[in-house]
N, C-alpha and C positions, 0 to 999 in steps of 0.2 A: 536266509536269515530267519530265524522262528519270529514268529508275530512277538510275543514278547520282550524281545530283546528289543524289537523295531520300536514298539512303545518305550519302552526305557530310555532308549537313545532319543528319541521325539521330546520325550519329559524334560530330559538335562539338558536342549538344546532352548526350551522354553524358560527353564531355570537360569541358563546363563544370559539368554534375552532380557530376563526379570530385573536381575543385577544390574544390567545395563542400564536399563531403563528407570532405576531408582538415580542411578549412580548421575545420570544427564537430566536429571528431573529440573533441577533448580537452574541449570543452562538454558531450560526454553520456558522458563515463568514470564520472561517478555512478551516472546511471539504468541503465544496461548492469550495472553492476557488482551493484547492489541486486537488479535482475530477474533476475539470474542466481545471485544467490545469497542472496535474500531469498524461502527456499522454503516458512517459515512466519513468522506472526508476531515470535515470538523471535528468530532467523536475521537477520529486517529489523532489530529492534535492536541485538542483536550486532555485524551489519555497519556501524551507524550509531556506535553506539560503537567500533569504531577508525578509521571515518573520521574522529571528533569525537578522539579521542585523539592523533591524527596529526598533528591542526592545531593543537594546542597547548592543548586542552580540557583541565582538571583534574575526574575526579569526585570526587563528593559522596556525602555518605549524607546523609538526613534525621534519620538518631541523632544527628549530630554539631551544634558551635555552628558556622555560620558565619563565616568572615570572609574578608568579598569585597573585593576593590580591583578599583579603575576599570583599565578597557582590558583585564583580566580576561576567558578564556572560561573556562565550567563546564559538567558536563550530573549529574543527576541520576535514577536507573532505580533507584526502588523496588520494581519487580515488573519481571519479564523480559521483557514486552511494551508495556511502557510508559517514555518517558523524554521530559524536558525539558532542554533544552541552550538556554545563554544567553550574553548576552556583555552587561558591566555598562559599558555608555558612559559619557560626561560628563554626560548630561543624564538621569539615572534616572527623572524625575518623569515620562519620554516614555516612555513603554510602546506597545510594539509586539510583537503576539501574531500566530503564524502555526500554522497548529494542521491536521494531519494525523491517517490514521489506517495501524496497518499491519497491520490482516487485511483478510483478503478472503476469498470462497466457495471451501470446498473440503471435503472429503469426512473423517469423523472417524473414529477408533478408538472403538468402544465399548469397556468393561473387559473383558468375556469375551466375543472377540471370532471366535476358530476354531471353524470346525465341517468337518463333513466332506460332502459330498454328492455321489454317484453317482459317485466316482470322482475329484471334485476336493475338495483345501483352501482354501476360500474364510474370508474377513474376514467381520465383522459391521459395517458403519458407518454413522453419520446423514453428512446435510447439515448442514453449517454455510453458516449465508447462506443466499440468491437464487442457486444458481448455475443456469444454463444448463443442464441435467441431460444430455443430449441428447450434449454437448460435449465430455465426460467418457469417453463409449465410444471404446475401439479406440486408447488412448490410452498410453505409457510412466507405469506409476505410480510414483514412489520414496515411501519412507515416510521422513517425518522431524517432528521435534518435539521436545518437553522430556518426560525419563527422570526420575524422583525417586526416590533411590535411601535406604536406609538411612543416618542421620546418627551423630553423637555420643549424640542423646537423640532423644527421640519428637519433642520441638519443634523440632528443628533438624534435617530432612533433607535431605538435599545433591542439588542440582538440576542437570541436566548435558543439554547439547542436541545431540543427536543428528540424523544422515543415511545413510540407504543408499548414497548416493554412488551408485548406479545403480537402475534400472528392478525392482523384485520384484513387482508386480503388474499387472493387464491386467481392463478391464472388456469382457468381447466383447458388440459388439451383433446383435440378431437380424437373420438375411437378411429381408430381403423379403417373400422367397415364402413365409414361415413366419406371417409377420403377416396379421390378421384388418383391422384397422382402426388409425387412430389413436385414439392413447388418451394419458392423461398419465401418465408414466412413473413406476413405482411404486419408491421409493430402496429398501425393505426386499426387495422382489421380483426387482428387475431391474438393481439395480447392486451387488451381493454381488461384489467381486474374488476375482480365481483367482490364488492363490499360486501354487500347481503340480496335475499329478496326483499321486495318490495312487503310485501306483506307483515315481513320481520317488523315494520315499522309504524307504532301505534300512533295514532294521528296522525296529525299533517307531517308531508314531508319538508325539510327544511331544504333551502337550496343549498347547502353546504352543511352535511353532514358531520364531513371527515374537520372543516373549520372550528366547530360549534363541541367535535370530541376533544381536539386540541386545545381549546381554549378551557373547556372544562378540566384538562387534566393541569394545564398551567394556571387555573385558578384566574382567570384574564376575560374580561368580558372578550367574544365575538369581534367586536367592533375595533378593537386595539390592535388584530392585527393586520399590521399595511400591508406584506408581502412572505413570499417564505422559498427557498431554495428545499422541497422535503422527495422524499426518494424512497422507494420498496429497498426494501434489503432481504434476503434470504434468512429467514430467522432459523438458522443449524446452528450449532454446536460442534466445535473444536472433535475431531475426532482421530486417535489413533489405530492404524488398522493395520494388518499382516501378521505373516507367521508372528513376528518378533517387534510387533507395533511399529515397526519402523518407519510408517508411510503415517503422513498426516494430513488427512481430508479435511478443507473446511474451504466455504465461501472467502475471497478478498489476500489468499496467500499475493497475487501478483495488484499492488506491489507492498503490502502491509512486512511481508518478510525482510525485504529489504529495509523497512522504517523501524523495525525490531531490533536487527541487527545494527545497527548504526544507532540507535540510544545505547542499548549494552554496551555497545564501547564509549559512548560519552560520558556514564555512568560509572565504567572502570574505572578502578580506583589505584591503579599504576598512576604514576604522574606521564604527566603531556611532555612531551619536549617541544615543542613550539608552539606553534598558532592552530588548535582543532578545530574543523567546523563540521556540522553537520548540517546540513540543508535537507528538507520536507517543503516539497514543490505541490500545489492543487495541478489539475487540468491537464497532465501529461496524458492522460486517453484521449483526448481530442484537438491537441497538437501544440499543450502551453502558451497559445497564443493570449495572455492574459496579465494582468498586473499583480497577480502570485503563481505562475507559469514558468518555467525554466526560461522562457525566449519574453525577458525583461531582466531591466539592469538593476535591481534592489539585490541581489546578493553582493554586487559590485560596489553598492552604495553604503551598504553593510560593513563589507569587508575594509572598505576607505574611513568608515567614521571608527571602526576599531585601533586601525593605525594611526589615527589622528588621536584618539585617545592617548595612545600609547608614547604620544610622541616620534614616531617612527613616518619613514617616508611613506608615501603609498606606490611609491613606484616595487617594493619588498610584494607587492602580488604577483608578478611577475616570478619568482620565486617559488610557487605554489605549481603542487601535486594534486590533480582531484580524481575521483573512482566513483565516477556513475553507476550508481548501487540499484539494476531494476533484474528481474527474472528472466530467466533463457526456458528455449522451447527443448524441453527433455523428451529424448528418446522415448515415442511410443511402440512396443514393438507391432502391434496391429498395421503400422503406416508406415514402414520402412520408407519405401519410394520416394519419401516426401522428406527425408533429411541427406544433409553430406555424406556420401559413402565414409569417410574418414575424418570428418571433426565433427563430430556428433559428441553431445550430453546425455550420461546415462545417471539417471536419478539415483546419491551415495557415493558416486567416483569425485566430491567435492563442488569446487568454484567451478564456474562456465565463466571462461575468459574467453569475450566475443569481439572476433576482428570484420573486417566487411572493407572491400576495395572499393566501394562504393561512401563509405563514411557516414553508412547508416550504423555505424558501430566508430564511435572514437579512437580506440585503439588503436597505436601504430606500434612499431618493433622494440622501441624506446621503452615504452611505457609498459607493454609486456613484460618485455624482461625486468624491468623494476619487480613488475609483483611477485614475478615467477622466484626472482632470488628471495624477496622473503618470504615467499610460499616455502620455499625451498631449504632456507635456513630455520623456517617455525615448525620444519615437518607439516604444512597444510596441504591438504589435497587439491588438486586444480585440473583442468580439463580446460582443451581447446575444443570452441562451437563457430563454426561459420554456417550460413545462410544458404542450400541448395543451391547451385549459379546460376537455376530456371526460377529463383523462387526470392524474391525481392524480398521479403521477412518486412518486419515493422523496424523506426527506428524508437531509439532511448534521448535519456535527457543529454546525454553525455556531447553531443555536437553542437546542440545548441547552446549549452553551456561554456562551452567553448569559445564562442562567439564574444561573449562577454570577456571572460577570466581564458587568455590563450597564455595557456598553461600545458603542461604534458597532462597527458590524460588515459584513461582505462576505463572501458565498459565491463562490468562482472555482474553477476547476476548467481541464484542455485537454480537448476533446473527444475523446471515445472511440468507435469502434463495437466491438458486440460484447460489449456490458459485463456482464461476470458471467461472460461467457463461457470455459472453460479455456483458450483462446488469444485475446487482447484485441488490437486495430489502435489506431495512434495517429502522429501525423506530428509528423514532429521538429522542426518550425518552430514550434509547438505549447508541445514542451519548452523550448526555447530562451526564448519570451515569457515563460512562468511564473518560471521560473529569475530572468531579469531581472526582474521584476516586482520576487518575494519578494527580492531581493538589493538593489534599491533604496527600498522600504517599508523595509528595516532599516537601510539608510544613509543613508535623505534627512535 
């Protein structure tokens, strides 16, 4: 084939990519928008609260009585990292549960966290989560989180979420030629962030730096604030890459994709035919054990004061379908070894519908084939993923969920490489199947 014909055919294959890509542009304003500015847990609900406010969502508090009417949306966030958003159909007695989580792995403030060494001011921080440690170095850090500042009274202090809005710290990793061996990277030893040097700071140095920037940028004396949950985050940028853009790189895809996809559909504007819920869980990286955690009974408590609203028994939960909506681990081809010869995820072939004999995956046969017929009847693409049988995988929310609401159930997730990782891959054809999926489980 002459070179230029090979150009030619290169150009029209980039040109029909283009099309594409305008054509699914407004399909993924969600996920773009959350990954870019879902920098920690709280942040992901903030932003899902005015997306839910936007579309015509009314909140709630759980102090108050409810009184719900049909064709009605609500959402509900009794702790700032957690919320449940619903839309009250004609058919309540049909429950349908879609259950997300929104932390992920990333690097924490301890309380007394400045120290000075050799000439730099460096953080004190743990790991939160599995992350990738590795992935972390030589990276834009911003710091952001939730400030708890002085209230009216001791019970009541006032809680406010804060961002750097740019880059203050930098984890450097060691050259090469400095290293002895590999070794596993020690968080207290070797990922201590550098603020600045010391010298960068003209007079005295304060014992709380990074305190004394916060408070000046919330305009808050120093001394107002009692406490703060704050956390590095990778300051990137949303990024589309491949021949045909089709791959999309950015920090926090696991499990922010899934919390994307699950407002799209809360926000669809089909009618409900039953009872939709959407659930945004904190603390799934470190085992939900929490009171906005999968493995607590407030969605349960949730779910019971909605049917009491309604006038309906509460015994109609029983009744309920749920699909633990968290990321599967997509076919890397560099690491064959390490997946299923034969239920393997390849990032684009759709949903990762995940089973596990072990019920580190909810899923049983039942609930499979639910999704698979309406995969099957909506033309959505789907894929079976199991766990190497030498290779124990992580579990999802979906079990423990369980626990509470024993309901049939479904783990799904879109294939991820890279997962934990501070920059995460994932393909947008992917997104798109999820989206549909959860957007027609809430309206069939």
């Amino acid at each position: 084939m002459e070179k230029e014909t090979q150009i030619t055919i290169i150009n029209k294959i980039i040109m029909l990519f283009a099309k594409r890509e305008k054509s699914m542009e407004h399909t993924l304003n969600t996920l773009k928008r959350l990954l870019n500015t879902g920098i920690t847990q709280y942040h992901v609900v903030e932003e899902v609260k005015d997306i839910l406010t936007d579309n015509g969502y009314t909140m709630l508090s759980l102090q108050d009585t409810w009184k719900l009417e049909t064709n009605k949306r609500y959402f509900v966030s009794p702790f700032p990292s957690f919320l449940v958003g619903f839309v009250v159909g004609n058919d309540c007695s049909k429950l349908r549960i879609a259950a997300s989580h929104t932390d992920f792995p990333m690097l924490k403030f301890k309380f007394n966290h400045q120290f000075k060494s050799n000439g730099y001011i460096q953080a004190n921080i743990e790991a939160y989560g599995g992350l990738i440690k590795e992935s972390w170095f030589d990276r834009p850090l911003g710091v952001a989180g939730k400030i708890v500042l002085k209230g009216e009274s001791a019970f009541f202090p006032k809680s406010v979420l804060f961002d750097s809005d740019k880059p203050l710290f930098i984890i450097p990793s060691l050259a090469p030629h400095l290293k002895k061996d590999a070794h596993t990277i020690d968080v207290q030893k070797e990922m201590m962030p550098i603020l600045c040097c010391a010298h960068d700071i003209k007079g005295e140095i304060s014992e709380n730096i990074l305190l004394d920037y916060i408070a000046d940028k919330l305009t808050v004396n120093a001394d107002e604030i009692l406490d703060f949950d704050l956390y590095l985050y990778i300051d990137e940028p949303v990024r589309e890459i491949g021949l045909g853009e089709s791959f999309i790189s950015a920090p926090r895809i696991d499990n922010i994709s899934s919390v994307a996809a699950i407002t799209d559909a809360l926000i669809n504007d089909a009618e409900k035919s039953g009872l939709s819920v959407g659930v945004f869980y904190d603390n799934e990286e470190i085992g939900s054990r929490s009171k906005q955690g999968a493995d607590c009974i407030l969605l349960k408590e949730i779910i019971d004061k909605i049917y009491e609203s309604l006038g309906m028994s509460r015994s109609n939960i029983h009744n309920a379908f749920s699909i633990s909506c968290d990321v599967a681990h997509g076919f890397n081809p560099n690491y064959p070894e390490v997946y299923d010869p034969t239920n393997k995820a390849i990032p684009g072939n759709g949903i990762a519908l995940k089973c596990s004999a072990s019920q580190r995956y909810v899923t049983d046969s039942e609930a499979s084939a639910v999704i698979k017929a309406l995969c099957n009847e909506k033309e959505i693409k789907y894929q079976h993923i199991a766990n190497r049988s030498n290779i124990a995988g992580g579990q999802t929310l979906g079990p423990i969920m369980s626990t509470f609401i024993p309901a049939m159930s479904a783990d799904l997730g879109i294939p991820v490489l890279a997962m934990h990782s501070a920059c995460e891959l994932m393909h947008k054809d992917d997104y798109i199947a999820l989206k549909a999926l959860v957007t027609e489980y809430f309206n069939y």
